[in-house]
Gaussian input, Z-matrix of N, CA and C with variables (Angstrom, degrees):
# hf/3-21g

backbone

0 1
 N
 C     1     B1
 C     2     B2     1     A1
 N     3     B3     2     A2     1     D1
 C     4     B4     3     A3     2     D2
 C     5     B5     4     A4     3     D3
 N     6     B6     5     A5     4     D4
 C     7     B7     6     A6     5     D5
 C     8     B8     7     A7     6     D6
 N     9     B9     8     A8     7     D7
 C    10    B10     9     A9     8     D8
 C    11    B11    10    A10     9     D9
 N    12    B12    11    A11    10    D10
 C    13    B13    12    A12    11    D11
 C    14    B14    13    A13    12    D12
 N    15    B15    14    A14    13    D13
 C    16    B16    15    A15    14    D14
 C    17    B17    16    A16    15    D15
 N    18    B18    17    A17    16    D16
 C    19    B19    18    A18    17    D17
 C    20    B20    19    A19    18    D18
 N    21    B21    20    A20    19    D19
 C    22    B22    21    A21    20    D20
 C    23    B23    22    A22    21    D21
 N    24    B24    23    A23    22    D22
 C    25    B25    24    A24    23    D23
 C    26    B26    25    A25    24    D24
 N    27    B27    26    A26    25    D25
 C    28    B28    27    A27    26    D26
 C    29    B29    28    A28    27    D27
 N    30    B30    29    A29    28    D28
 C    31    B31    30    A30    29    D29
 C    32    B32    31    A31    30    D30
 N    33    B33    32    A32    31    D31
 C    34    B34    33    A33    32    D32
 C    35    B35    34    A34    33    D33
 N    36    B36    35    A35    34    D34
 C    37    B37    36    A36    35    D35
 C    38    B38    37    A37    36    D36
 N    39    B39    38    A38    37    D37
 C    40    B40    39    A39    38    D38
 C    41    B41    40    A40    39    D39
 N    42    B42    41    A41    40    D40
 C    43    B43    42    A42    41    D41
 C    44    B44    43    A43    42    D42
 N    45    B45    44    A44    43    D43
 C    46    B46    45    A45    44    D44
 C    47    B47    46    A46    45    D45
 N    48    B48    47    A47    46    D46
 C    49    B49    48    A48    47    D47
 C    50    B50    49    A49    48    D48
 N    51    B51    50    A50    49    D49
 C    52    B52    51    A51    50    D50
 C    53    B53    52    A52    51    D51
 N    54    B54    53    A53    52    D52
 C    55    B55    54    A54    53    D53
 C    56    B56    55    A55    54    D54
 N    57    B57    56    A56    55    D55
 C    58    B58    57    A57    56    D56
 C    59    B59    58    A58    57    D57
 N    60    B60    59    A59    58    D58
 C    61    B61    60    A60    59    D59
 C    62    B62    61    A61    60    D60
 N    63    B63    62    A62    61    D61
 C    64    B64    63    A63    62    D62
 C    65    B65    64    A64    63    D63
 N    66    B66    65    A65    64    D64
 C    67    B67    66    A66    65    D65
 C    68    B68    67    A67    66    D66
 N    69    B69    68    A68    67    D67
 C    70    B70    69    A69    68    D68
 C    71    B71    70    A70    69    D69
 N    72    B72    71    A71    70    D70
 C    73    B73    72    A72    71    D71
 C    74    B74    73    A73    72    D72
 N    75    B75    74    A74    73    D73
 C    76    B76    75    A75    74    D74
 C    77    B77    76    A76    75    D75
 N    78    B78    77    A77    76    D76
 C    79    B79    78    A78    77    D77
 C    80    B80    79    A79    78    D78
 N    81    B81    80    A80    79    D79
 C    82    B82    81    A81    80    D80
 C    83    B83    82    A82    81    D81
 N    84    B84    83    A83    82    D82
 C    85    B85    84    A84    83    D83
 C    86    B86    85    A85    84    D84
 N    87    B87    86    A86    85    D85
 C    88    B88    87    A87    86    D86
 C    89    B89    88    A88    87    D87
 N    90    B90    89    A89    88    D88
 C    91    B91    90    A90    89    D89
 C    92    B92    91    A91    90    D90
 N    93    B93    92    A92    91    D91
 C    94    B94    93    A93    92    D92
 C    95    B95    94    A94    93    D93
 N    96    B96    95    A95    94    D94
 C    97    B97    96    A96    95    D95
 C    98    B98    97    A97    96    D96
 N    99    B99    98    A98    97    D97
 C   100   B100    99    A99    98    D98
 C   101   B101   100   A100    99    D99
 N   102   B102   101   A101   100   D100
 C   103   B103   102   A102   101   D101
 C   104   B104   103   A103   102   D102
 N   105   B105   104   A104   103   D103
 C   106   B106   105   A105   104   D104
 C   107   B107   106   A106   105   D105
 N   108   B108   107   A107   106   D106
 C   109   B109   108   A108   107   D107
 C   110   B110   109   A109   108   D108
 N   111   B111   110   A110   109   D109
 C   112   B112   111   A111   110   D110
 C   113   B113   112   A112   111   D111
 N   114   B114   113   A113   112   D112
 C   115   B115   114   A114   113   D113
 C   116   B116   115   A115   114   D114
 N   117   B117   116   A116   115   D115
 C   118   B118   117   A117   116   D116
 C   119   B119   118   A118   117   D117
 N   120   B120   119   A119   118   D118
 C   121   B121   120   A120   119   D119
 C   122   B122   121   A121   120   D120
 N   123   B123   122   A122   121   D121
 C   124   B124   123   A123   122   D122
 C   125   B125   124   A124   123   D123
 N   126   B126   125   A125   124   D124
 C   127   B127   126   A126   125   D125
 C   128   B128   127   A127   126   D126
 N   129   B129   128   A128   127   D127
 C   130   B130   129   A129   128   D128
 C   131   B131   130   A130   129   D129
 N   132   B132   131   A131   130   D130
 C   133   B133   132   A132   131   D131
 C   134   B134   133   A133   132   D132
 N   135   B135   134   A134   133   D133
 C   136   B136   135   A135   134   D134
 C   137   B137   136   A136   135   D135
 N   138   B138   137   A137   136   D136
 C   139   B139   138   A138   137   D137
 C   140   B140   139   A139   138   D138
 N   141   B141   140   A140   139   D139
 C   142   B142   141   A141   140   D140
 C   143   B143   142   A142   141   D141
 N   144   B144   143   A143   142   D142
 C   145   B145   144   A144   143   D143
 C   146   B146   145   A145   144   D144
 N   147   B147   146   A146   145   D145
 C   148   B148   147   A147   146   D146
 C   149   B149   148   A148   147   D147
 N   150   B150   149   A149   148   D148
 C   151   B151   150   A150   149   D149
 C   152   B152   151   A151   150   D150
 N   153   B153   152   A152   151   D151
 C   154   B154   153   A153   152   D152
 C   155   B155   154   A154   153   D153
 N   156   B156   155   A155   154   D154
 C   157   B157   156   A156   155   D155
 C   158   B158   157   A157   156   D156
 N   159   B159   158   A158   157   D157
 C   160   B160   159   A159   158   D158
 C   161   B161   160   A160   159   D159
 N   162   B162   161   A161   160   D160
 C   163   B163   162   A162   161   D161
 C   164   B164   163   A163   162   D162
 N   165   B165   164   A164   163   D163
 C   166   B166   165   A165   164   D164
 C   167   B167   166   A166   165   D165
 N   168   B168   167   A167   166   D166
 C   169   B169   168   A168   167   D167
 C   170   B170   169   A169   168   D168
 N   171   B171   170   A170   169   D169
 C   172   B172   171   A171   170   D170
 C   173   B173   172   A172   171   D171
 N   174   B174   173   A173   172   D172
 C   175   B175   174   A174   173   D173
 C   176   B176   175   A175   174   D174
 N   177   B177   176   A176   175   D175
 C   178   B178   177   A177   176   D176
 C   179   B179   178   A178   177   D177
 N   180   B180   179   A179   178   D178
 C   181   B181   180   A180   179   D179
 C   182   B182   181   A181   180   D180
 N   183   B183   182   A182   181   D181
 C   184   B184   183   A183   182   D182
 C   185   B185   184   A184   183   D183

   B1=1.4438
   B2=1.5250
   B3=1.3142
   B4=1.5242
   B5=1.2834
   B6=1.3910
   B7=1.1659
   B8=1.6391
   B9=1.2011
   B10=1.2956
   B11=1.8622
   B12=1.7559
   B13=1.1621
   B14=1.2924
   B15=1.7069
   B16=1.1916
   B17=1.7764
   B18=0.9591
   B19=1.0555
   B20=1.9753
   B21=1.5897
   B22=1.0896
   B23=1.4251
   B24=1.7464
   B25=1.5573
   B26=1.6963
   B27=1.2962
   B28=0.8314
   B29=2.1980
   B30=0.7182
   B31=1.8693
   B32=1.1326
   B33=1.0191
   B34=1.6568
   B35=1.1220
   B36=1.4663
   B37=1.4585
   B38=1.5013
   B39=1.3203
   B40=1.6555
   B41=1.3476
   B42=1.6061
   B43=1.3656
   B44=1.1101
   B45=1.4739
   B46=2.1355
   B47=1.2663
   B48=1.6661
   B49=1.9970
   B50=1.3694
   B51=1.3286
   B52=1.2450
   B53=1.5155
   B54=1.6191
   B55=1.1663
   B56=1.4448
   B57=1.8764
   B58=1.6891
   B59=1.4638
   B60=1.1744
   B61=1.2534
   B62=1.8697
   B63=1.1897
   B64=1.1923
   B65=1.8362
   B66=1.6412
   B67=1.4133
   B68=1.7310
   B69=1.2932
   B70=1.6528
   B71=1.3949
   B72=1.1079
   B73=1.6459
   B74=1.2123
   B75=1.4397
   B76=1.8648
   B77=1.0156
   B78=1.5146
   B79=1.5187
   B80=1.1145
   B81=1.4528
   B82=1.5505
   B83=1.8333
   B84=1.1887
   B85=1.4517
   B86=1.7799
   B87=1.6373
   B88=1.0679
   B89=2.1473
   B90=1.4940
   B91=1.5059
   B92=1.7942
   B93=1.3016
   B94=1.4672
   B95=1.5900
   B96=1.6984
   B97=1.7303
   B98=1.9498
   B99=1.0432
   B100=1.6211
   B101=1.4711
   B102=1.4240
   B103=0.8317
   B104=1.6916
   B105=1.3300
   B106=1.5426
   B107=1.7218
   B108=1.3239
   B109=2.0482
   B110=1.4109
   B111=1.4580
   B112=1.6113
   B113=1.8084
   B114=1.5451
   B115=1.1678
   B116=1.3394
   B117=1.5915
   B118=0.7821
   B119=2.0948
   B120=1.4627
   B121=1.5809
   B122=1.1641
   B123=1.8271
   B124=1.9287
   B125=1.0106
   B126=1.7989
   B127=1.8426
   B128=1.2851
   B129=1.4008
   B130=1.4789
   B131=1.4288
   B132=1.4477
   B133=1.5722
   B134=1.7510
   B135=1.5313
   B136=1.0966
   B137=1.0045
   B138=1.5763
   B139=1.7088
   B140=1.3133
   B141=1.1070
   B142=1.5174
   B143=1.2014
   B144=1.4958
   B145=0.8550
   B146=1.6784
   B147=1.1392
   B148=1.7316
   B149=1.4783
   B150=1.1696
   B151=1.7285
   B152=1.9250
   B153=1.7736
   B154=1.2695
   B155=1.3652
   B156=1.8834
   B157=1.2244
   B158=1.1944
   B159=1.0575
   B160=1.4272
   B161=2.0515
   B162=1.2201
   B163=1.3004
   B164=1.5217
   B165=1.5563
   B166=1.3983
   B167=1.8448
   B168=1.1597
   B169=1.6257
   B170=1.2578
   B171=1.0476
   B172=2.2147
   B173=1.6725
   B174=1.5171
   B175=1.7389
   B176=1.2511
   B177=1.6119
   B178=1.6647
   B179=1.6075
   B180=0.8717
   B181=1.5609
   B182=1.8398
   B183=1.1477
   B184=1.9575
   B185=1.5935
   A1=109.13
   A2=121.35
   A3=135.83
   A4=106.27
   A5=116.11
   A6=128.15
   A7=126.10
   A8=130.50
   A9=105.38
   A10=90.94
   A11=112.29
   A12=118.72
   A13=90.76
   A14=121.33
   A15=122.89
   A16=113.97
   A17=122.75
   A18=109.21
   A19=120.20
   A20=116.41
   A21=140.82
   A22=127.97
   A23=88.13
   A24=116.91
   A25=113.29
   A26=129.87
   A27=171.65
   A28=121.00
   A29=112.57
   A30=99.32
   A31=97.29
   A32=136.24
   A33=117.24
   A34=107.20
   A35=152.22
   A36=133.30
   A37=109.96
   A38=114.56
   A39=116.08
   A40=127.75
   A41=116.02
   A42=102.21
   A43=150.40
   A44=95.65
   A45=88.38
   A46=139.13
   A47=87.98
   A48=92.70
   A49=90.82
   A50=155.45
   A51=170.30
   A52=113.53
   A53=114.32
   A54=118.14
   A55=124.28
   A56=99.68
   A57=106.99
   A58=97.65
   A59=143.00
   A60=146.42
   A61=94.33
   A62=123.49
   A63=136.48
   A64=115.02
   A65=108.31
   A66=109.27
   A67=91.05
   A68=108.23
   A69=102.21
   A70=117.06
   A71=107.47
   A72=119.80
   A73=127.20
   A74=115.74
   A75=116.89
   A76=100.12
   A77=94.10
   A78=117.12
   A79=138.19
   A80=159.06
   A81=158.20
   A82=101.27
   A83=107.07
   A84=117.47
   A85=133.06
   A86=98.60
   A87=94.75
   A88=90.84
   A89=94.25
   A90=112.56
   A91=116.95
   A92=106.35
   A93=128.38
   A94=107.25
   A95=110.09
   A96=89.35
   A97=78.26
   A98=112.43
   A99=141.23
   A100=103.67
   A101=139.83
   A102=141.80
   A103=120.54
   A104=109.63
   A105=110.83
   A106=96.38
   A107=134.92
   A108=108.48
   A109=107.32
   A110=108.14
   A111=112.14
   A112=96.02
   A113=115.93
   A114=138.88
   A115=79.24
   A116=130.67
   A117=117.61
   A118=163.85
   A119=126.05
   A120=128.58
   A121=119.17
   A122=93.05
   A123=107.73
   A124=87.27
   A125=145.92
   A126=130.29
   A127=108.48
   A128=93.47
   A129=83.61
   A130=126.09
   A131=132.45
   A132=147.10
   A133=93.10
   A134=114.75
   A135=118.51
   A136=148.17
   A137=105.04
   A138=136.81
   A139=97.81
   A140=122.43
   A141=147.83
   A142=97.39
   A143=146.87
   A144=138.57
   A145=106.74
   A146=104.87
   A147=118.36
   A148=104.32
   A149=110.48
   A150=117.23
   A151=110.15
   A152=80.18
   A153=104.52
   A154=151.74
   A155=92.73
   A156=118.53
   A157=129.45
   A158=140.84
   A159=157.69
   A160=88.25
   A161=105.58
   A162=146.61
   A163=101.05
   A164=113.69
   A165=132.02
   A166=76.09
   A167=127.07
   A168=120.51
   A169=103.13
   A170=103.71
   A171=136.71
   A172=96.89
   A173=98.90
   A174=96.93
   A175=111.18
   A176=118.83
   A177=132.50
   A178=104.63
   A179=112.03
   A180=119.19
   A181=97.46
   A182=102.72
   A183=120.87
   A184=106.64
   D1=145.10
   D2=-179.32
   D3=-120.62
   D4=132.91
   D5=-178.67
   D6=-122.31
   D7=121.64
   D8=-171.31
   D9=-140.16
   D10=173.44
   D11=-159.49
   D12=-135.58
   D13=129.59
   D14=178.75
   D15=-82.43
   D16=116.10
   D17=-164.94
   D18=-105.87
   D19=16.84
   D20=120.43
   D21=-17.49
   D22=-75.02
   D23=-171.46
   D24=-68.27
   D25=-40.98
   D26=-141.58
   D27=-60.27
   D28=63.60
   D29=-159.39
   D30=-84.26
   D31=-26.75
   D32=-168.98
   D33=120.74
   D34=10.92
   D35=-168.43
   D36=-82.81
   D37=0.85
   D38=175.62
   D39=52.90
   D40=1.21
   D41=150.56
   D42=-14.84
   D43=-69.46
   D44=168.67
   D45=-61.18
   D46=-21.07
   D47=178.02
   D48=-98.73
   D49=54.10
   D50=150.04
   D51=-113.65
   D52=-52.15
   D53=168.04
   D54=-70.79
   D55=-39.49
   D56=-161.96
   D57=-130.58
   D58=78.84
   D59=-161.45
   D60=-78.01
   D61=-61.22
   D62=179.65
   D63=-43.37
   D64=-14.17
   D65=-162.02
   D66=-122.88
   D67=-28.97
   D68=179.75
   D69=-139.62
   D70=148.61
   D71=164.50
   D72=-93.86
   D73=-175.97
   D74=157.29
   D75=-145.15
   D76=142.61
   D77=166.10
   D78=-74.49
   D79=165.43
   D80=-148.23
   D81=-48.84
   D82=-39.52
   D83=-177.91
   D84=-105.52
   D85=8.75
   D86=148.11
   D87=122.54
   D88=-63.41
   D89=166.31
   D90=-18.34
   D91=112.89
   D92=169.19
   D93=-44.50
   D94=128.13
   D95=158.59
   D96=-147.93
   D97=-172.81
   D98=-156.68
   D99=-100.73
   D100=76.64
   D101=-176.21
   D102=-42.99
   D103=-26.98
   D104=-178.73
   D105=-148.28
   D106=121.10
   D107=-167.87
   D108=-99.42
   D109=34.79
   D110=167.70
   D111=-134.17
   D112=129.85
   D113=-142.39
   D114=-113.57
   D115=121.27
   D116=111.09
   D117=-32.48
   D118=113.92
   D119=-159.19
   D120=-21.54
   D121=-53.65
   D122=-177.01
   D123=-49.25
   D124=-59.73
   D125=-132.54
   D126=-99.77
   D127=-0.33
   D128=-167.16
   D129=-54.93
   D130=-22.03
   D131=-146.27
   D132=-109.06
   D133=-22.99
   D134=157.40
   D135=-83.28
   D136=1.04
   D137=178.80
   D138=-89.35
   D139=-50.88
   D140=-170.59
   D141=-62.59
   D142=-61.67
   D143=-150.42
   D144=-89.69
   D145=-36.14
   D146=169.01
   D147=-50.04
   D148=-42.78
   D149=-159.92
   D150=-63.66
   D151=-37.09
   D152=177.39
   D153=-51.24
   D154=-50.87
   D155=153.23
   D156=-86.91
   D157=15.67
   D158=-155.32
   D159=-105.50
   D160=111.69
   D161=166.85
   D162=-33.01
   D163=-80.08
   D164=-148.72
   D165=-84.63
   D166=-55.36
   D167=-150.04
   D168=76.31
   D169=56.20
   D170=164.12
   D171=-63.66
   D172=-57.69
   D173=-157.48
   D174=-86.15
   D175=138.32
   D176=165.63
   D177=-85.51
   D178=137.21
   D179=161.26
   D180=-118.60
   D181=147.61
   D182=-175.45
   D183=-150.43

């Protein structure tokens, strides 16, 4: 799975690196991006769920 974070879309509420710390970071300002954009199996359900809660719907999963 590939994951990527629109960063357009994007405000900062940090959900996913709340949910998926292991799958995302933030940058100087707070903003979500994809620490690595190939997801490891174990995370995957945690990508998913990040993707999920994500407000704006910033994150692609593929």
């Amino acid at each position: 799975m590939k994951v990527a974070v629109d960063s357009e879309l994007c405000q900062g509420h940090a959900r996913c690196w709340d949910i998926a710390p292991e799958v995302f970071s933030l940058d100087e300002e707070g903003h979500g991006f994809a620490s690595d954009s190939e997801v490891p199996p174990a995370l995957q359900e945690k990508a998913r769920e990040a993707a999920q809660n994500c407000p704006e719907r910033a994150i692609t999963l593929s």
